[in-house]
C-alpha positions as CSV (number, residue, x, y, z in Angstrom):
1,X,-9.7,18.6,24.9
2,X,-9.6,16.7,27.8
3,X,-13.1,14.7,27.3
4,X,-12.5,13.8,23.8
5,X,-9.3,12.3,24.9
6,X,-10.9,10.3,28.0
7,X,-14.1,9.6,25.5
8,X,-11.6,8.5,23.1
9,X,-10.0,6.0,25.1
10,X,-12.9,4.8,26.6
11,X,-14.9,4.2,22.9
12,X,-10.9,2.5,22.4
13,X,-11.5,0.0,25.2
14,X,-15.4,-0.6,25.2
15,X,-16.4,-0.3,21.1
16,X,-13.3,-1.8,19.5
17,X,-12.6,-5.6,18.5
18,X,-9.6,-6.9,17.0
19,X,-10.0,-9.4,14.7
20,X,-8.8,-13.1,15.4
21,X,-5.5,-14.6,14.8
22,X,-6.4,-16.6,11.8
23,X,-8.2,-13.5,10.3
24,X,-4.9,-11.4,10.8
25,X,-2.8,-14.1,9.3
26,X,-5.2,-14.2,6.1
27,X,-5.1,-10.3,5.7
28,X,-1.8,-10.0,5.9
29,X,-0.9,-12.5,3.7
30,X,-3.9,-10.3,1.1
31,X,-1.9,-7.3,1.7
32,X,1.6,-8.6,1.2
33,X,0.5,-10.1,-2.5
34,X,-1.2,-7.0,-3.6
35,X,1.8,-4.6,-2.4
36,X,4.2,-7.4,-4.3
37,X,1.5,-7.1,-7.4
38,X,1.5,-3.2,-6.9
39,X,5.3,-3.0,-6.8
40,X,5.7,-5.2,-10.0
41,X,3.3,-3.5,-12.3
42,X,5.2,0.2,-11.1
43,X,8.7,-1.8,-12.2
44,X,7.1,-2.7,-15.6
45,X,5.2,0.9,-16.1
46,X,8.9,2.4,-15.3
47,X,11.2,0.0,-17.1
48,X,8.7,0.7,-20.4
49,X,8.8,4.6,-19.6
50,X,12.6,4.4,-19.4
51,X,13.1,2.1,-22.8
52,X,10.1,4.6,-24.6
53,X,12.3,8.4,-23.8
54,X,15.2,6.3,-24.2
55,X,14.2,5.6,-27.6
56,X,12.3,9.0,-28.8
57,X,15.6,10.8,-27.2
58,X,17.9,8.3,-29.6
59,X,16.0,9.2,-32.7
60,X,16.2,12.8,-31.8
61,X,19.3,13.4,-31.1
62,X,21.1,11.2,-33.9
């Protein structure tokens, strides 16, 4: 358990490169549209759910 950890850390300090500031500025910015497009679309899917059973549940039941 030991060596993986040590091997771990060392592959974290020698084989890892972080990306540049401009490139993390760009990919954020990617990610924060499609989570904004993402949570839209689930409000629309819901809000036509909701308006759909609301409907089949008024026809039903009157």
């Amino acid at each position: 358990m030991f060596t993986y950890i040590k091997e771990s850390v060392e592959e974290l300090r020698n084989s890892i490169t972080l990306p540049s500031r401009a490139e993390s500025s760009n990919l954020m910015v990617i990610v924060a549209v499609f989570s904004i497009l993402f949570a839209l679309a689930t409000w629309g899917v819901d809000t036509v759910f909701s308006k759909v059973i609301k409907l089949y549940f008024n026809t039903v039941l009157n």
